[in-house]
PDB file of N, CA, C and O in Angstrom:
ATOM      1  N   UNK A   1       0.846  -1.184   0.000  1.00  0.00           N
ATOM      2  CA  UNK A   1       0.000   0.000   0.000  1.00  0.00           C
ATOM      3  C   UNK A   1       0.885   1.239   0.000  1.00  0.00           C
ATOM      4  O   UNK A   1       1.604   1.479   0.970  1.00  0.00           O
ATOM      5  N   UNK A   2       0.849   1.989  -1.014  1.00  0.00           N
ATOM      6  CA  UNK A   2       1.359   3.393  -1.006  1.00  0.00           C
ATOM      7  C   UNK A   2       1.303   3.859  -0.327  1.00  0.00           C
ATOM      8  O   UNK A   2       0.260   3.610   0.278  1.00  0.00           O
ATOM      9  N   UNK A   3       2.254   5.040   0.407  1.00  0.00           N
ATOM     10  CA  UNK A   3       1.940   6.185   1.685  1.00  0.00           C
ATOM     11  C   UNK A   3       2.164   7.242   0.365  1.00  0.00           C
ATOM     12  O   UNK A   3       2.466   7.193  -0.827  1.00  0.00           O
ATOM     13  N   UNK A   4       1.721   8.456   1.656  1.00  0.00           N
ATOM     14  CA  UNK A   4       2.500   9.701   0.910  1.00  0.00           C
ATOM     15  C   UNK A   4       3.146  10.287   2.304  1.00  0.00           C
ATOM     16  O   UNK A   4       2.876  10.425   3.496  1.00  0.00           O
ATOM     17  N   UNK A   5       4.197  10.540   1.331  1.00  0.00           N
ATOM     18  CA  UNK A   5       5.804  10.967   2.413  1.00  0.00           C
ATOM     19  C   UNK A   5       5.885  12.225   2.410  1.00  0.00           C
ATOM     20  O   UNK A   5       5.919  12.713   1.281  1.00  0.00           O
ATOM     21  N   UNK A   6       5.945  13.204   3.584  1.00  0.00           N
ATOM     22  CA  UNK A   6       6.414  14.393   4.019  1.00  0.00           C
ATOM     23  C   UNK A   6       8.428  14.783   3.953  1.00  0.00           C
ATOM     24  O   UNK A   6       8.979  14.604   5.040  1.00  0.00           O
ATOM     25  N   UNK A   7       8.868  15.007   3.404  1.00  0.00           N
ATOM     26  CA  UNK A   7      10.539  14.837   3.554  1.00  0.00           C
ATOM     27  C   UNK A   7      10.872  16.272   3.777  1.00  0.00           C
ATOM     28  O   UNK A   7      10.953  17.038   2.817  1.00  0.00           O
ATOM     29  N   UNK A   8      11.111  16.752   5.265  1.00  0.00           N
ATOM     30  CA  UNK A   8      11.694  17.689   5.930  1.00  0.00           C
ATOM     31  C   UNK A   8      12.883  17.473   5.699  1.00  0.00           C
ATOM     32  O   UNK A   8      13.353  16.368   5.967  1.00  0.00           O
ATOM     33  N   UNK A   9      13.869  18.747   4.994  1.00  0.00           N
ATOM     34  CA  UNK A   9      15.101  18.593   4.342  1.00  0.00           C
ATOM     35  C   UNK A   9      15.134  17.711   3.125  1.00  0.00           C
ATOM     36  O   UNK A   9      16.092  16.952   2.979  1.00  0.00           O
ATOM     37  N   UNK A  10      14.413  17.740   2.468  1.00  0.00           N
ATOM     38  CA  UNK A  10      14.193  16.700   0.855  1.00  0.00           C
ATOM     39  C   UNK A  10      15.478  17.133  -0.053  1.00  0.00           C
ATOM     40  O   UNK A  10      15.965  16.320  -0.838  1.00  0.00           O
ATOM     41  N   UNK A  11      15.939  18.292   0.073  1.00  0.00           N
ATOM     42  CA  UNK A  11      16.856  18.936  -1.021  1.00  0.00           C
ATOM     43  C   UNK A  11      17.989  18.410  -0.384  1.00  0.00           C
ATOM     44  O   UNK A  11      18.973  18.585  -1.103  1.00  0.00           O
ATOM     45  N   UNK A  12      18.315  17.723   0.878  1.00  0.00           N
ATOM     46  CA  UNK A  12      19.817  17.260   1.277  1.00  0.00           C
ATOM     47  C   UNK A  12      20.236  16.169   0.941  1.00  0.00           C
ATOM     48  O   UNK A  12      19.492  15.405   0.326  1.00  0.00           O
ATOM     49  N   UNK A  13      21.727  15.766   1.304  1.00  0.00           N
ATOM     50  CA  UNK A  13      21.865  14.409   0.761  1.00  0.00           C
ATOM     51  C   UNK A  13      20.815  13.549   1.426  1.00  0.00           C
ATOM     52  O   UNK A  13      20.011  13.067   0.628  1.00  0.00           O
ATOM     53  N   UNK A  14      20.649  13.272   2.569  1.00  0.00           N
ATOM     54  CA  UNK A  14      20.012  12.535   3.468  1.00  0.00           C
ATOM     55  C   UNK A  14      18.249  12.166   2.502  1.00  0.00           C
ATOM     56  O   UNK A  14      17.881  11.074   2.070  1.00  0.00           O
ATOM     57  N   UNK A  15      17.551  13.417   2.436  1.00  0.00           N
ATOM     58  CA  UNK A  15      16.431  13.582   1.990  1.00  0.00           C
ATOM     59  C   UNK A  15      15.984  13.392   0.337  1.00  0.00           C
ATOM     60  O   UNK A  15      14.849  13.346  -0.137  1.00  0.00           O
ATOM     61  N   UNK A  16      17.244  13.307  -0.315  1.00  0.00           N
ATOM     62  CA  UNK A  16      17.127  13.074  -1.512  1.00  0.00           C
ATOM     63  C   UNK A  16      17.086  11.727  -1.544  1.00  0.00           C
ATOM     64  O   UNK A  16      15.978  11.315  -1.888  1.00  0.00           O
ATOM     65  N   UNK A  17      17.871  10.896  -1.317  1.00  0.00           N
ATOM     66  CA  UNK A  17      18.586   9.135  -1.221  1.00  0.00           C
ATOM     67  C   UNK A  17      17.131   8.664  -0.835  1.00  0.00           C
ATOM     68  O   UNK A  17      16.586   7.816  -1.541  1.00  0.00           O
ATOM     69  N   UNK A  18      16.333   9.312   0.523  1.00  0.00           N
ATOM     70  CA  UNK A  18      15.400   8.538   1.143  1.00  0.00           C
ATOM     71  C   UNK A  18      13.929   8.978  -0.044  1.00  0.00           C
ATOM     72  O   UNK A  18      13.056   8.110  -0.059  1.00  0.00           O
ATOM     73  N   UNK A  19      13.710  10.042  -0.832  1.00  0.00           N
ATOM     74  CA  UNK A  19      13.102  10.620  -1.741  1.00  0.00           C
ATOM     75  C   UNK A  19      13.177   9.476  -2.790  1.00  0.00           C
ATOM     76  O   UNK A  19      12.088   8.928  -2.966  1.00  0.00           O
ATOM     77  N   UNK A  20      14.062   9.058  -3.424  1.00  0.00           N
ATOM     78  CA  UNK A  20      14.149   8.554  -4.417  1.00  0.00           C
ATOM     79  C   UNK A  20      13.753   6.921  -4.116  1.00  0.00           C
ATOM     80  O   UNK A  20      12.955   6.304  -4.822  1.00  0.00           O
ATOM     81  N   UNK A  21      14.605   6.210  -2.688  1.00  0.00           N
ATOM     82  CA  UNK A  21      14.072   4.939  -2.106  1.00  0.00           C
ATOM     83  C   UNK A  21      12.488   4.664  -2.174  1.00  0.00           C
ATOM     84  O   UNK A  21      11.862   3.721  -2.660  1.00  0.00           O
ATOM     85  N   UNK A  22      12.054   5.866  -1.489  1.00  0.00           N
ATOM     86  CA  UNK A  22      10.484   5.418  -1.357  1.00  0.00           C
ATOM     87  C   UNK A  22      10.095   5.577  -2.967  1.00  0.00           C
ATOM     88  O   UNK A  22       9.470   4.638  -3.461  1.00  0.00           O
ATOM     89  N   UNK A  23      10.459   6.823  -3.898  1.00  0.00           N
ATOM     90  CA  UNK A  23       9.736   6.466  -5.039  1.00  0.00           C
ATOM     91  C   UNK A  23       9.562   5.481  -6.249  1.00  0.00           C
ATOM     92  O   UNK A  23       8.858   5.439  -7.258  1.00  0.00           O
ATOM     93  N   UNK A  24      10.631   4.636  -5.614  1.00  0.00           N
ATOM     94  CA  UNK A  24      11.142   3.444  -5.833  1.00  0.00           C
ATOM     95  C   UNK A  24      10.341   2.362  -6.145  1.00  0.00           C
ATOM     96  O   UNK A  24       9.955   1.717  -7.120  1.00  0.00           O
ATOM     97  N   UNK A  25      10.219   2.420  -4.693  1.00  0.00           N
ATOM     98  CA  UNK A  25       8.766   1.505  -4.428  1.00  0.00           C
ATOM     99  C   UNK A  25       7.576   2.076  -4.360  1.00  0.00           C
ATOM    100  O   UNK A  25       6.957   1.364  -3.569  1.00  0.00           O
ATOM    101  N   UNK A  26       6.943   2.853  -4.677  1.00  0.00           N
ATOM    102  CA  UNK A  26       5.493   3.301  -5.320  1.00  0.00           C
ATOM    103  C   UNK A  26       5.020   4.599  -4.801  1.00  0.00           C
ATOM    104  O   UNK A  26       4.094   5.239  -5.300  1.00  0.00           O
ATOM    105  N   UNK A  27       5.823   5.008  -3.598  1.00  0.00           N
ATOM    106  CA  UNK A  27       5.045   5.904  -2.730  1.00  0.00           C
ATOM    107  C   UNK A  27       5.106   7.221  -3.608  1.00  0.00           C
ATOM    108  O   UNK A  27       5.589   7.302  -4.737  1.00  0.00           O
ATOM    109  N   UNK A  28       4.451   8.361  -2.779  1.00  0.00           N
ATOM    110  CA  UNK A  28       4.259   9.604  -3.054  1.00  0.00           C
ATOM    111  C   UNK A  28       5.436  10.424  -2.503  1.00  0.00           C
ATOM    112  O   UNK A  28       5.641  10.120  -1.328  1.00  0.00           O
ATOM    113  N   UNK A  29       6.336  11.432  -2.997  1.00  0.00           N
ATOM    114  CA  UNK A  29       6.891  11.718  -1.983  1.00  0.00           C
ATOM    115  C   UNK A  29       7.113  13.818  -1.762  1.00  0.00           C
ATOM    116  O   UNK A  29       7.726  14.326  -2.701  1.00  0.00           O
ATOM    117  N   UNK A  30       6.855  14.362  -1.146  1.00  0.00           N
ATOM    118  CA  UNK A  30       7.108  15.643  -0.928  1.00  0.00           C
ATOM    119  C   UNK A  30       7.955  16.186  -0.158  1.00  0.00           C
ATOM    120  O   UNK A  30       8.205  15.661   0.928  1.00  0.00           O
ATOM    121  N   UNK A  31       8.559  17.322  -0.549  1.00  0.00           N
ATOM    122  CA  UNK A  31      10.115  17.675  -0.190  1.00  0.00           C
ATOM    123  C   UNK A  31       9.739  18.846   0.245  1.00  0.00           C
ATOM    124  O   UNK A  31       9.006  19.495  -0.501  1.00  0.00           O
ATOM    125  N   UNK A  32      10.095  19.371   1.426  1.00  0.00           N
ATOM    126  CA  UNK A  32      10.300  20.596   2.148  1.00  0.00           C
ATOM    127  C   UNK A  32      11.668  21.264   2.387  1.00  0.00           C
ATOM    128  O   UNK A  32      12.081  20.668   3.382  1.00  0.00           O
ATOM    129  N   UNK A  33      12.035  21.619   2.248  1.00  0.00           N
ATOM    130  CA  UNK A  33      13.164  22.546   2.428  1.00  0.00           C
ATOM    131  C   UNK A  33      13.505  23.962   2.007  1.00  0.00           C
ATOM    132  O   UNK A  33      12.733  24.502   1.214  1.00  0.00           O
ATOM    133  N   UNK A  34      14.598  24.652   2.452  1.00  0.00           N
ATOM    134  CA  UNK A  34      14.503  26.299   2.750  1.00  0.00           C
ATOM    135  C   UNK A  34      15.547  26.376   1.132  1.00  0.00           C
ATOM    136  O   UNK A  34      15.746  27.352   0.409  1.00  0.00           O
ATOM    137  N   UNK A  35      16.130  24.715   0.966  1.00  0.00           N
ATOM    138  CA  UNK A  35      17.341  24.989  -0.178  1.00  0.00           C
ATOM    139  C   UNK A  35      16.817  24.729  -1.188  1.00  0.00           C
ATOM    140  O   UNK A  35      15.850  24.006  -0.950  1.00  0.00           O
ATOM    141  N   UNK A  36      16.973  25.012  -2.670  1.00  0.00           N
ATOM    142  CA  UNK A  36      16.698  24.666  -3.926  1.00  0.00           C
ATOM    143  C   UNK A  36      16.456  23.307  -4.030  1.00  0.00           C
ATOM    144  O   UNK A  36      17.202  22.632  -3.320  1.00  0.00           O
ATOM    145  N   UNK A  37      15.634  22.681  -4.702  1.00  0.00           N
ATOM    146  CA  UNK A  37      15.438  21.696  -5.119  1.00  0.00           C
ATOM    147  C   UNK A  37      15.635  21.282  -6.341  1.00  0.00           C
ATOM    148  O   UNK A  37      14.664  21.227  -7.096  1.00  0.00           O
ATOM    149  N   UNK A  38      16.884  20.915  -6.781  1.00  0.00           N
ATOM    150  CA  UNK A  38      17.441  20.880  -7.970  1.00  0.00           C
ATOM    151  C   UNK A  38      18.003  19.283  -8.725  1.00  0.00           C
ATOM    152  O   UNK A  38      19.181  19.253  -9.083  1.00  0.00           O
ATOM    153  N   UNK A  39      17.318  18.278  -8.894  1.00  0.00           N
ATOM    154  CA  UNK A  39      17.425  16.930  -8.681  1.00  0.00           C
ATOM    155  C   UNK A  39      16.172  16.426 -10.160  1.00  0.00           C
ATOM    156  O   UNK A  39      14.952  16.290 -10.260  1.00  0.00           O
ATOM    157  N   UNK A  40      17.142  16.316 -10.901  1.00  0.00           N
ATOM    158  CA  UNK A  40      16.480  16.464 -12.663  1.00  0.00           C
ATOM    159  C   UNK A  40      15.891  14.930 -12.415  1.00  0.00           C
ATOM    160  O   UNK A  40      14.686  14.715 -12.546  1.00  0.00           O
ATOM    161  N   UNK A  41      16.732  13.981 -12.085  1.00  0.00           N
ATOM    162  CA  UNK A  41      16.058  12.749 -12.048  1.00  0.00           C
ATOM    163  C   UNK A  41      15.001  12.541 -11.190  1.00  0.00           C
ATOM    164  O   UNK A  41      14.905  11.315 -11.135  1.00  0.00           O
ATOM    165  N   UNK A  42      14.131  13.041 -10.469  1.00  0.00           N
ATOM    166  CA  UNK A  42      13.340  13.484  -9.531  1.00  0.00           C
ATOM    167  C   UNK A  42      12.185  14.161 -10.020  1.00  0.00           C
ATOM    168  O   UNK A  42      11.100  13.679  -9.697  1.00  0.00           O
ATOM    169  N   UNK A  43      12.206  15.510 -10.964  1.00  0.00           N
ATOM    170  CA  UNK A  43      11.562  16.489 -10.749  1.00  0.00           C
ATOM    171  C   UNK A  43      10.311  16.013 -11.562  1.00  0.00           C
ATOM    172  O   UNK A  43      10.432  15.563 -12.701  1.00  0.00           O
ATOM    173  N   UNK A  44       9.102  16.131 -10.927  1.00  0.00           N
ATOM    174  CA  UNK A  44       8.220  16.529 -11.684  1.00  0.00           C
ATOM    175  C   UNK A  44       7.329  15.099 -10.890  1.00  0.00           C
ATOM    176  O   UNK A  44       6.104  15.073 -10.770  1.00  0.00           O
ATOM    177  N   UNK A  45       8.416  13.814 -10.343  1.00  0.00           N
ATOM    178  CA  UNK A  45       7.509  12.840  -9.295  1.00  0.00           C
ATOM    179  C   UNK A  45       7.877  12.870  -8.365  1.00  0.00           C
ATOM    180  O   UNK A  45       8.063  11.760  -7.865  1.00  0.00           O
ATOM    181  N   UNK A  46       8.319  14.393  -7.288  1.00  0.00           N
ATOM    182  CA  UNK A  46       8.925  14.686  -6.312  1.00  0.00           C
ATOM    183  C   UNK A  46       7.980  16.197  -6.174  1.00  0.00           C
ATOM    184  O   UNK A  46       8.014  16.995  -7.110  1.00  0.00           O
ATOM    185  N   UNK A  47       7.123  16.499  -4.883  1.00  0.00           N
ATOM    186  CA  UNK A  47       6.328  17.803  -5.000  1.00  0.00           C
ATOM    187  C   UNK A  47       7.088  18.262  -4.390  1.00  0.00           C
ATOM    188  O   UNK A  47       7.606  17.525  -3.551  1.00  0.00           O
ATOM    189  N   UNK A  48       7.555  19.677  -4.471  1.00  0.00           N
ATOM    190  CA  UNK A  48       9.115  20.481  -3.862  1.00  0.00           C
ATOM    191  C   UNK A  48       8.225  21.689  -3.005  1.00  0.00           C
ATOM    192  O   UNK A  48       7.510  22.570  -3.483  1.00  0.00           O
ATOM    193  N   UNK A  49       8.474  21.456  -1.860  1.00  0.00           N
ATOM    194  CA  UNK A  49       8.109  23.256  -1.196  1.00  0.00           C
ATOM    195  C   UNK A  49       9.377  23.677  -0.747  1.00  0.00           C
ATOM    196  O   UNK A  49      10.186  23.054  -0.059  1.00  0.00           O
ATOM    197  N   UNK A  50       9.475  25.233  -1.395  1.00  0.00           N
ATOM    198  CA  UNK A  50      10.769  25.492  -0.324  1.00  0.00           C
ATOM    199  C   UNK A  50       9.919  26.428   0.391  1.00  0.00           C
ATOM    200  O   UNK A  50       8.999  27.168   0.044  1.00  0.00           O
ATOM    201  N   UNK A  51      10.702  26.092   1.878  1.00  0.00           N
ATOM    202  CA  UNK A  51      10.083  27.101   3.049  1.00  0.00           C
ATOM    203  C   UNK A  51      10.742  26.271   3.814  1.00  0.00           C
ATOM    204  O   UNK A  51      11.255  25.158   3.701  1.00  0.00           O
ATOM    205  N   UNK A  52      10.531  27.521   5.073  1.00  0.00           N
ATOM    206  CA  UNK A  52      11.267  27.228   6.408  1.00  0.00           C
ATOM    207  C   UNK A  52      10.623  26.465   6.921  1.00  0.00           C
ATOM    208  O   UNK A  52       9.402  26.606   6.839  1.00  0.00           O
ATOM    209  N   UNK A  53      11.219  25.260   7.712  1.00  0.00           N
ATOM    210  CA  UNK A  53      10.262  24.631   8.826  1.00  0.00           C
ATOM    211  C   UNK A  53       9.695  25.064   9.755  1.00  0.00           C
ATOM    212  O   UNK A  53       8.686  24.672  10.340  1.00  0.00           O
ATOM    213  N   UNK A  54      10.627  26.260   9.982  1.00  0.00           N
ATOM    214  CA  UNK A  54       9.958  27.273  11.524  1.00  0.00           C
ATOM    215  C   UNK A  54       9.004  27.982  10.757  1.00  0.00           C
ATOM    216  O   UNK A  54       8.305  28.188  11.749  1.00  0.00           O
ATOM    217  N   UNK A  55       8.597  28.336  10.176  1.00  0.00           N
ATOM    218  CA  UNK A  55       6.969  28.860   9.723  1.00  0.00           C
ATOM    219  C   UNK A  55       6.375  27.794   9.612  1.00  0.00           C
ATOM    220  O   UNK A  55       6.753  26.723   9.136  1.00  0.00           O
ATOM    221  N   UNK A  56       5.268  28.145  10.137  1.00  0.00           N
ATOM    222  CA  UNK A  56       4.152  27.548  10.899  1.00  0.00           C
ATOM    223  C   UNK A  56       3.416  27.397   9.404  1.00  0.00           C
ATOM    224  O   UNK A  56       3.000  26.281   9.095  1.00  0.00           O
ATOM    225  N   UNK A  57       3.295  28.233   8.708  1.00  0.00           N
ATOM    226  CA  UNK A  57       1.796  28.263   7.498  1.00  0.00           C
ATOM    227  C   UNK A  57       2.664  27.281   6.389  1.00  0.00           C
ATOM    228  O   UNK A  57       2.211  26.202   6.007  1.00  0.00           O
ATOM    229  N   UNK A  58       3.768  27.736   6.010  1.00  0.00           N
ATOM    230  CA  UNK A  58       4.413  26.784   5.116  1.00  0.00           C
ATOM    231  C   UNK A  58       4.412  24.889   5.364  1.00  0.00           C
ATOM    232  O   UNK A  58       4.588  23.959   4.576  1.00  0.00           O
ATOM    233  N   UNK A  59       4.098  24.957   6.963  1.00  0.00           N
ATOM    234  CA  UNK A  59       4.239  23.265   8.066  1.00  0.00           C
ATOM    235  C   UNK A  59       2.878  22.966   7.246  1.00  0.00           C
ATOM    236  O   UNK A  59       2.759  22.047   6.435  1.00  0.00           O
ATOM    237  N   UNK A  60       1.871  23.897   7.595  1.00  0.00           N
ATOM    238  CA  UNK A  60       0.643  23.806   7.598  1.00  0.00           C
ATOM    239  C   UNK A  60       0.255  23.028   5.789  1.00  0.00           C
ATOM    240  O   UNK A  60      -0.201  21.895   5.635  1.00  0.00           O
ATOM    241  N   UNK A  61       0.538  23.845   4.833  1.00  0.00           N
ATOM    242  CA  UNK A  61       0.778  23.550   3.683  1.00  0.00           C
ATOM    243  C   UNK A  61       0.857  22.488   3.264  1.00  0.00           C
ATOM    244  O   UNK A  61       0.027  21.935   2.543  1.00  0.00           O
ATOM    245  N   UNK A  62       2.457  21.797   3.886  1.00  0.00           N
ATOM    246  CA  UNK A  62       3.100  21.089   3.648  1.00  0.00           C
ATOM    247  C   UNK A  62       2.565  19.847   4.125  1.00  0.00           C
ATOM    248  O   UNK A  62       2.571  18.882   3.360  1.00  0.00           O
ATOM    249  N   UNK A  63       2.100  19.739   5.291  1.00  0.00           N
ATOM    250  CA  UNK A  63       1.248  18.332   5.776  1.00  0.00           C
ATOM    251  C   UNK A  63      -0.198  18.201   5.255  1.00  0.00           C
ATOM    252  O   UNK A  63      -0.800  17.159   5.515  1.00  0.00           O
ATOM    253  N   UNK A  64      -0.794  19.152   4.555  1.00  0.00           N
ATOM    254  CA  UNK A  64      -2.133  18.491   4.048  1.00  0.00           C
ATOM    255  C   UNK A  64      -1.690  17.215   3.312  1.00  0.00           C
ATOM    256  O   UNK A  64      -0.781  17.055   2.498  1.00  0.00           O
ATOM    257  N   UNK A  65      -2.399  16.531   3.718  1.00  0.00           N
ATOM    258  CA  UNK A  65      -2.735  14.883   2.595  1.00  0.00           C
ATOM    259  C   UNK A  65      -1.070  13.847   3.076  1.00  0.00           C
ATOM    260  O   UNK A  65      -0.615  12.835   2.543  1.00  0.00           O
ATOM    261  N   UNK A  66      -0.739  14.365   3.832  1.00  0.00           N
ATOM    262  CA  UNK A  66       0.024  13.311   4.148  1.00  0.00           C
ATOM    263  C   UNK A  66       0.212  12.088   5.329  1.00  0.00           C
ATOM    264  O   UNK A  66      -0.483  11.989   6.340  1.00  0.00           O
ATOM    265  N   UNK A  67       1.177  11.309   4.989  1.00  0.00           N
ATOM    266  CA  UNK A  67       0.705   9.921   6.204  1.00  0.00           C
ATOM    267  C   UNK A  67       1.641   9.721   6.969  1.00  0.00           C
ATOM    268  O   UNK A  67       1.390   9.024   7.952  1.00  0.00           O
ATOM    269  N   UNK A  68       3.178  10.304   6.782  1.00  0.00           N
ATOM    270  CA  UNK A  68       3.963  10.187   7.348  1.00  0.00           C
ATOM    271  C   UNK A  68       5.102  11.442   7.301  1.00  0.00           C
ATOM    272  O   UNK A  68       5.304  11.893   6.173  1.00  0.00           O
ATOM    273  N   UNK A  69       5.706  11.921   8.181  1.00  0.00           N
ATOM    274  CA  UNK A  69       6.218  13.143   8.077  1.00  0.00           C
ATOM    275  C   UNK A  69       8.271  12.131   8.603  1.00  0.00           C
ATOM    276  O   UNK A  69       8.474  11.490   9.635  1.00  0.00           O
ATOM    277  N   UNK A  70       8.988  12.311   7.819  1.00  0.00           N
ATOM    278  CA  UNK A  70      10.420  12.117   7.859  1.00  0.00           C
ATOM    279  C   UNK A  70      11.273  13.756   7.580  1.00  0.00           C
ATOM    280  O   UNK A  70      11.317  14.545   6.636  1.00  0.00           O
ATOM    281  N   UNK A  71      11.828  13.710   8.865  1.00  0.00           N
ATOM    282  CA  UNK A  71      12.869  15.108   9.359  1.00  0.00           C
ATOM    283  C   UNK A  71      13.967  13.940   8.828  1.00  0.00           C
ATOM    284  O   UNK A  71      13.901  12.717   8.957  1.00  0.00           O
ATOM    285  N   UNK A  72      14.956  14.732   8.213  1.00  0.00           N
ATOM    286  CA  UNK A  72      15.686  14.538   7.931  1.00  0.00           C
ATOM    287  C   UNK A  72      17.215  16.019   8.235  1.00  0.00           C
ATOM    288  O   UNK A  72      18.362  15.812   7.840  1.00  0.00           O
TER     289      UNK A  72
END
């Protein structure tokens, strides 16, 4: 069964590797981070927010429709 993935820090090494694992295997995956999201093999089945984690409305955003939230 598919999730859909929250990835706090998605644009880092850490968040990219685990981005690409889950889309691997079927899941959904969305990337939060304050840094560019620049990852060609990725783009377009990877949903990118950049924003700070410490704003609250960007958190807010960012967790509609999701099942699991990974800080990275």
């Amino acid at each position: 069964m598919s999730k859909r993935f929250l990835i706090t820090g998605g644009a880092g090494f850490l968040g990219i590797n685990l981005a690409r694992h889950l889309l691997e295997r079927g899941h959904s995956v969305t990337s939060l981070d304050i840094a560019p999201f620049d990852y060609p093999d990725v783009i377009g089945r990877v949903s990118a927010i950049k924003g700070d984690i410490r704003n609250r409305r960007v958190v807010d955003i960012a967790m509609q429709r999701v099942d699991i939230v990974v800080h990275t």
